[in-house]
N, C-alpha and C positions, 0 to 999 in steps of 0.2 A: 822625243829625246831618248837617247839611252838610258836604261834602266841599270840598277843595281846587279839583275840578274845577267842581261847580256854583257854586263862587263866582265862578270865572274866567269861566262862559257868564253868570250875575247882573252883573257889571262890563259884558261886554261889551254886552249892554243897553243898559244904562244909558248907557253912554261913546257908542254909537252913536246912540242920542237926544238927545246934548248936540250930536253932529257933524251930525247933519242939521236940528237945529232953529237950528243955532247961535247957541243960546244960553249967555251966559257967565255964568250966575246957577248958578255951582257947587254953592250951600247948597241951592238948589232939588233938583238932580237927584241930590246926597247923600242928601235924606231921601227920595229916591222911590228911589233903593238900598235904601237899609234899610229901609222896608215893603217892598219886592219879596223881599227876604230873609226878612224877618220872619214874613210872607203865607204864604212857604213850612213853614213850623211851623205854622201854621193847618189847612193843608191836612193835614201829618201825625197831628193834633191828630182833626180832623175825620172823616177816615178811619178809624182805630179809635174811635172814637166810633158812626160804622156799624157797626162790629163789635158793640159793645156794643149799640145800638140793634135788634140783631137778638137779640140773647143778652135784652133785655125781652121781644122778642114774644114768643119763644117761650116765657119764663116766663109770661108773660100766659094766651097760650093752653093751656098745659101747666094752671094753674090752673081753666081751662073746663072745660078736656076730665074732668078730677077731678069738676067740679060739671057733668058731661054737657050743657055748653052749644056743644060740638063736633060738625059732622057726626060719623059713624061711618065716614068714608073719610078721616079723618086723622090722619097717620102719629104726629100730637101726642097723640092720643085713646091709643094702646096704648105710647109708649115717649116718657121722660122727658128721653132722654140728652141732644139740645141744650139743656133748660133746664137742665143740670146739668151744661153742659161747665165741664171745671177751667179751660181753657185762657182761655176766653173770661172767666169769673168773675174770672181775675189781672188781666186786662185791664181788667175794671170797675171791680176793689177798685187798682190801679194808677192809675186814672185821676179816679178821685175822692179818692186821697191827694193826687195834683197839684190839685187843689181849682182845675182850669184854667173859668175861666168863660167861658158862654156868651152873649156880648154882642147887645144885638137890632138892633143893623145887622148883623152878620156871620152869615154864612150857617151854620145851625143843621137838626139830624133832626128836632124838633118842629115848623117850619115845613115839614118837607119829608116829611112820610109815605109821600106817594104813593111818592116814591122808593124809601123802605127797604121800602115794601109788592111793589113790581116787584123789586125783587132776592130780596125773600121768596120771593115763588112761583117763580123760577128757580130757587132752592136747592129746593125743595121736590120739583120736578120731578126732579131728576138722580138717576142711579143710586147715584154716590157716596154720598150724603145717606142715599138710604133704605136704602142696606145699612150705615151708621152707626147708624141709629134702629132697625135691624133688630137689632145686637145686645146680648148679655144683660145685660153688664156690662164695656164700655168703658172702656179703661185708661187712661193721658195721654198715652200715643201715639199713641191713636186717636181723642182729643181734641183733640189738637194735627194731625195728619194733615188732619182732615177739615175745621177751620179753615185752614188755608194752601190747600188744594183750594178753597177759596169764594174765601177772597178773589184768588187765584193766575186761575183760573179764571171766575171769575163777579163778583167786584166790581172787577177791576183791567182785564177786555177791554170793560166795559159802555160799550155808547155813549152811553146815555141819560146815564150819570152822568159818564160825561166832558165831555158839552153842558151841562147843570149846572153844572158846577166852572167852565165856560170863561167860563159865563154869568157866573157869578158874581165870579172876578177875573179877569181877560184871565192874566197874568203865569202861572196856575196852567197853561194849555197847556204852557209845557217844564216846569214842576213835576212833571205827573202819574206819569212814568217812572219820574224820582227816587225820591217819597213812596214808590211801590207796589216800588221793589227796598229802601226803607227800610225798611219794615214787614214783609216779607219777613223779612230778617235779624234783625230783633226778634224774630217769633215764630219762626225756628230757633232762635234763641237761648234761648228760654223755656226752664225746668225746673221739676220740680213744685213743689219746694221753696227756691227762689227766687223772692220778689217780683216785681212787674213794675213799674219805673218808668221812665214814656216817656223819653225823652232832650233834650236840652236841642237849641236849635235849634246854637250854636258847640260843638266839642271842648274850645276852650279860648280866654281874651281874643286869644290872638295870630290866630286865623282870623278873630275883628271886623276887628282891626287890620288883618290882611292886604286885606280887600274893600274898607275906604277908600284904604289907603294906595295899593295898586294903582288906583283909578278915580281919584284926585287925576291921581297921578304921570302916568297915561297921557295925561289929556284937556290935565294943564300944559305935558308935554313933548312933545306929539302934532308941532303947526310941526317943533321940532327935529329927530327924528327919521324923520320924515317928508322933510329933507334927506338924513339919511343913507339912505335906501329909494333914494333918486330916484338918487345917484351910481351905484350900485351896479347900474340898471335903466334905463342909458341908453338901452336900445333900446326903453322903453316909454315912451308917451305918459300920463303922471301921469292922465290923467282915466283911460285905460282902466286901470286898477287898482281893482276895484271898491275900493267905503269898507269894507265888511266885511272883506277882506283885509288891507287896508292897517294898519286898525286891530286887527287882528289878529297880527298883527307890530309893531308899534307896545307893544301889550301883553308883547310876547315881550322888545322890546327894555329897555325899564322893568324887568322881571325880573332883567334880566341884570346892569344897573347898581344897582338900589334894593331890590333883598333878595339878601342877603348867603347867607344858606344855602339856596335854594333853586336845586341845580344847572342848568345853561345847560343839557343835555339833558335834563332834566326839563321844564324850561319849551318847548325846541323839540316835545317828544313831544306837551305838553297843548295846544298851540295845530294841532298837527297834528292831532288828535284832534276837537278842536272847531269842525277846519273842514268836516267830514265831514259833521258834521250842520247845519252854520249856514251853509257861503258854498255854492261851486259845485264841481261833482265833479273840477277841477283843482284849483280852490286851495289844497289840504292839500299836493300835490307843489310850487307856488310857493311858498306861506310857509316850508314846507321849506328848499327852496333859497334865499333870499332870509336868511334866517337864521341856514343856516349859513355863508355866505357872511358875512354880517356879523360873526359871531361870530369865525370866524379872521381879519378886520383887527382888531376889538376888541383879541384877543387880542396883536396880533403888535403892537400900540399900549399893550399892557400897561394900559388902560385899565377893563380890569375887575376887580371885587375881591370875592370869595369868601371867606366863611371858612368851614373843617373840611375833612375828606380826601376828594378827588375831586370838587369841584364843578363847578370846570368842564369 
């Protein structure tokens, strides 16, 4: 499920598309939040759905190979054990309890074969693979080992299906990282005796709430606070402050006054965090400092307000 942190880079987005387009039609770039959000469970969705899509072929073919409609140089002709992994079968029987459908404007494996057909023959090729199919009788740990190897290895570094995905929603390029460490900890998670039920895209209503209420509060209070940046940085000339920064702190500051339990150094860590990947190889050290520097007048103004032990 989405995390705390990808929702803060999803706002930033968004919030950064209202500041450069400026446009003040908030309801607009609300609902292009939540598909951006949304899109992203899609993408999770879609991706073990590859998995699955592969766990058909090989039943398909495992079926030929029985009725010798298979060359005799494949590894499906002598050993069953992909069309019979547990691991991948929870994930089938998992994914069609979710009874998640597959709509025909949205990008789908039956439209897309070629693709599961190019990942196919990667798998096929690797060592991993055939000394999986090579033995006698495979347990669930070497059912579940040699699935996290594909997808770890071979469907999460694949270029071809990363130009795909980009192709298909712009928003899924910082998705893919996410999704692929998401799916990850689902299939460590796996046990034999445990269902598999994908996950919801929210933990819980209060993470919805948190990604509008944060994209409101920053883009209504953005002027205002954006006063308190400029006192504080009179040696800098307000344009050379890139906007990614700016509103990056901007965001820091809206934290600090408009949710209540989430600590001031929590919120300084996650904006420094995110500048690493999204502004320029200083900025993480300015918003830093710019921050906490606001934070101890906030504080010394008793203007901020916290509630539970240690928040700010």
């Amino acid at each position: 499920m989405i995390n705390r942190r990808h929702i803060r880079i999803k706002v930033m987005q968004s919030a950064y598309a209202v500041l450069l387009s400026q446009n003040d039609k908030l309801d607009t770039q609300e609902r292009y939040l939540n598909e951006s959000i949304e899109r992203l469970h899609e993408l999770y969705l879609l991706d073990l759905q590859l998995l699955i899509e592969l766990l058909e072929k090989a039943m398909l073919l495992e079926k030929a190979s029985k009725e010798k409609y298979l060359p005799s140089n494949s590894s499906l002709e002598i050993s069953p054990n992909f069309a019979n992994n547990r691991v991948l079968r929870q994930l089938r029987k998992g994914i069609l309890l979710k009874d998640y459908p597959v709509e025909k404007n949205k990008p789908n494996w039956q439209n897309h074969k070629e693709l599961v057909d190019i990942i196919w023959k990667k798998i096929q090729k690797n060592k991993e693979f055939i000394e999986y199919m090579d033995l006698a009788q495979p347990d669930y740990y070497a059912d579940k080992k040699v699935v996290l190897f594909i997808y770890k290895k071979i469907i999460a570094p694949n270029e071809k299906l990363a130009a795909f995905y980009e192709d298909e929603v712009i928003s899924w390029v910082d998705d893919i990282p996410f999704v692929n460490t998401w799916i990850v900890q689902n299939l460590n998670k796996l046990k034999a005796t445990t269902p598999f039920t994908p996950d919801d895209l929210y933990k819980d209503l209060e993470d919805k709430v948190f990604a509008l209420e944060l994209f409101r509060k920053s883009i209504l209070n953005f002027s205002k606070y954006e006063k308190d940046i400029d006192e504080i940085t009179p040696n800098w000339d307000t344009d050379r402050i890139i906007k990614i920064d700016k509103l990056l702190i901007v965001m820091g500051i809206t934290e600090f006054f408009h949710f209540a339990s989430i600590p001031t150094k929590v919120s300084i860590n996650e904006y420094i965090e995110i500048a690493k990947d999204y502004a320029t190889p200083k900025s993480s050290f300015f918003i830093n400092g710019v921050l906490d520097k606001l934070l101890v007048g906030y504080n010394n103004n008793k203007s901020i307000h916290k509630s539970g032990r240690g928040l700010l």
